[in-house]
C-alpha positions in Angstrom: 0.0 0.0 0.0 1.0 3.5 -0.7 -0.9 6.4 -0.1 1.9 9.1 0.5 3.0 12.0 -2.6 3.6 9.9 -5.7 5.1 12.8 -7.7 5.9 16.8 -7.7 5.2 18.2 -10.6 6.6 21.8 -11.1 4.4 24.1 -13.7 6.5 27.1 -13.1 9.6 25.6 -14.6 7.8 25.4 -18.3 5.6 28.5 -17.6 2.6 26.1 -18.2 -1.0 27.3 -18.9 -4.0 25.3 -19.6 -5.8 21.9 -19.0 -3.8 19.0 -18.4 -4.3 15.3 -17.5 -2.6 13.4 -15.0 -2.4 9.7 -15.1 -1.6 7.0 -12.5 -1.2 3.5 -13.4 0.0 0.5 -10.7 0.3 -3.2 -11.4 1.2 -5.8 -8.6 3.4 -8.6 -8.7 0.6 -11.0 -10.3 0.5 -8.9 -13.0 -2.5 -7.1 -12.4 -2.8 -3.0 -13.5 -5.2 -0.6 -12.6 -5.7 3.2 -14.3 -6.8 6.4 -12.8 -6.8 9.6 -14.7 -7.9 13.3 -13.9 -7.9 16.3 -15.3 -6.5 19.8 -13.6 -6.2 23.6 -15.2 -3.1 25.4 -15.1 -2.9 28.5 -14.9 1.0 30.3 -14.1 0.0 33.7 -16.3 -0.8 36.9 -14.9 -3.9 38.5 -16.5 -4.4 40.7 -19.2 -4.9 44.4 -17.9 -5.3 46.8 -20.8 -6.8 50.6 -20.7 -7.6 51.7 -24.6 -9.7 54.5 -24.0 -9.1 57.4 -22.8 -5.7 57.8 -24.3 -2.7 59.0 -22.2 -2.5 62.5 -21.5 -6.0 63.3 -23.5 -8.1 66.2 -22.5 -11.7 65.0 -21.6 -14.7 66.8 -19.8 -17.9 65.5 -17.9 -18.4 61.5 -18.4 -16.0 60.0 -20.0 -16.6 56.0 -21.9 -13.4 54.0 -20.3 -12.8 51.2 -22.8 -9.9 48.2 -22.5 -9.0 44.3 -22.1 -9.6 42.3 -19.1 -9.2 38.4 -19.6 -7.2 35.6 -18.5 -7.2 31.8 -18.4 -9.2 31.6 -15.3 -10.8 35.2 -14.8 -13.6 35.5 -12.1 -13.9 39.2 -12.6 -12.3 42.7 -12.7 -12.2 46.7 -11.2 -11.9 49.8 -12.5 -11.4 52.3 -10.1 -9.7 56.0 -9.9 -8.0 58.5 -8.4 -6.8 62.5 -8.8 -3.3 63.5 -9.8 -0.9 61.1 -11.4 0.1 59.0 -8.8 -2.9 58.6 -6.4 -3.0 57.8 -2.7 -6.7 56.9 -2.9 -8.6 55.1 -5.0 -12.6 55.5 -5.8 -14.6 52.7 -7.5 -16.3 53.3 -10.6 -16.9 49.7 -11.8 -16.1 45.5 -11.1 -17.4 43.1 -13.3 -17.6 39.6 -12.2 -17.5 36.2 -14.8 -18.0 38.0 -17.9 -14.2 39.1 -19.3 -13.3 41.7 -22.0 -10.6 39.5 -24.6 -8.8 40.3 -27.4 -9.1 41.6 -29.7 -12.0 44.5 -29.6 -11.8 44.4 -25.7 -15.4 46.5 -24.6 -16.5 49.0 -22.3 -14.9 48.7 -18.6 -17.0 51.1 -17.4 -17.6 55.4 -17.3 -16.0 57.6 -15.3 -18.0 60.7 -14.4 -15.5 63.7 -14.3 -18.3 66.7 -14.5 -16.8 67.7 -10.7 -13.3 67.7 -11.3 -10.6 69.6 -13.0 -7.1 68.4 -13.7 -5.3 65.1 -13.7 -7.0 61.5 -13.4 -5.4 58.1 -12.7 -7.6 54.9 -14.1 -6.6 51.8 -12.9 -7.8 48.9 -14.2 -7.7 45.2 -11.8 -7.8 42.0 -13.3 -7.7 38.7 -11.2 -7.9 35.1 -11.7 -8.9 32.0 -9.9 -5.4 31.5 -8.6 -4.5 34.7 -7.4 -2.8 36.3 -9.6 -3.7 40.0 -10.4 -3.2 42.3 -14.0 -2.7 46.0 -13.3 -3.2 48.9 -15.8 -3.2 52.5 -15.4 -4.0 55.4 -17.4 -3.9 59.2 -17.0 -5.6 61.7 -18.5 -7.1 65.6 -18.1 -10.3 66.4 -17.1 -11.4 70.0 -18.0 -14.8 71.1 -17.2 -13.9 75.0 -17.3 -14.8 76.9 -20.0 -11.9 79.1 -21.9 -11.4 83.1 -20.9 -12.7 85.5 -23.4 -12.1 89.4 -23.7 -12.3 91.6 -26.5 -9.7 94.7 -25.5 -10.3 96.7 -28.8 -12.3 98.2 -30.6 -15.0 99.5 -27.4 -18.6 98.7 -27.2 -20.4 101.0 -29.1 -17.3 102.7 -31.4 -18.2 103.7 -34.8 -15.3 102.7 -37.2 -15.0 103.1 -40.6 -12.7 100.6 -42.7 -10.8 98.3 -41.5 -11.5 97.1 -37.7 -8.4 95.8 -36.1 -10.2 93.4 -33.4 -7.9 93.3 -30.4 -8.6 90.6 -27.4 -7.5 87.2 -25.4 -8.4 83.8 -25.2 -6.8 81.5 -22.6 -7.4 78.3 -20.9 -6.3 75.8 -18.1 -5.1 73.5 -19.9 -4.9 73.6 -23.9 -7.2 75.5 -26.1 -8.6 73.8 -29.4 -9.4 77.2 -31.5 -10.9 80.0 -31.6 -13.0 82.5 -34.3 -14.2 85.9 -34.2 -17.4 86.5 -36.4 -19.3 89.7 -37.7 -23.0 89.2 -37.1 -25.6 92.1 -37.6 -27.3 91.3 -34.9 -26.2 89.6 -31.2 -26.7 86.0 -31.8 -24.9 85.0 -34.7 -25.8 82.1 -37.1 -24.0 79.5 -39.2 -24.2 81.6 -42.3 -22.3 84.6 -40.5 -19.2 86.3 -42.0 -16.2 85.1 -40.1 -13.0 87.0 -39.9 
């Protein structure tokens, strides 16, 4: 009789993922044999942890879609949560997902992240585990801006009667980077899609 460890099998050393069998065979000294076989999963990866959307150092304001990859051999679920500034302290939850996983190639949508009461930097990070333990980290950080530009127009005054050429004098600034700007002649104070524009 022997009911002690039979054999050690080491995974790590081959870096070994997926379903295996195991066999045992005996035979006794009548020539007898007997068979036993199971079946086990391996899993020695660490999960796939990918933020796609929003890209790294974007500008975004109010909610924002988060879109990336979470998947692995044996995922059980994932969480995205964030935090303010590029290397948070604390972390706030915004989404976990359990069973369903996110693979390659086309990933899906992780979760939103509603930024319509902040201004400046935001860390995503995105958790990833797996049956055995093992966890995927990804982080991603990006710019919320939910402050409208400055506007001033310096020259000419209100109400200045001009005749020619009127040299439009002014600023335009923002926190963080401004897209464009126009300056359009209307003859009235709400000026439509047809207007002249400088």
């Amino acid at each position: 009789k022997k009911s002690e460890l039979l054999a050690s099998w080491n995974t790590l050393a081959s870096s070994l993922d997926g379903r295996f069998y195991l066999f045992l065979s005996a035979q006794d000294a009548a020539g007898n044999t007997a068979t036993k076989s199971i079946f086990v999963r391996v899993d020695n990866g660490v999960p796939l942890a990918e933020i796609d959307s929003p890209a790294q150092d974007s500008v975004h304001r109010g909610v924002v879609e988060v879109r990336g990859k979470a998947d692995d051999f044996s995922y059980t679920g994932c969480l995205l949560e964030y935090g303010l500034g590029v290397s948070p302290t604390e972390w706030k939850y915004i989404n976990s997902v359990v069973g369903a996983a996110f693979p390659e190639p086309d990933g899906g949508v992780l979760g939103y992240f509603d930024g319509t009461e902040i201004n400046g930097v935001a860390t995503l990070r995105l958790s990833v585990f797996d049956a055995v333990g093992h966890v995927g980290v990804a982080t991603r950080s990006f710019v919320v801006d939910n402050t409208a530009p400055t506007v001033a127009i310096t020259a000419p005054i209100s109400g200045e009667i001009f005749s020619g050429t009127v040299q439009v004098e002014g600023s335009v600034n923002d926190n963080h980077e401004l897209a464009r700007y126009e300056v359009l002649v209307a003859e009235n104070s709400d000026p439509a899609p047809n207007d002249f524009q400088l």
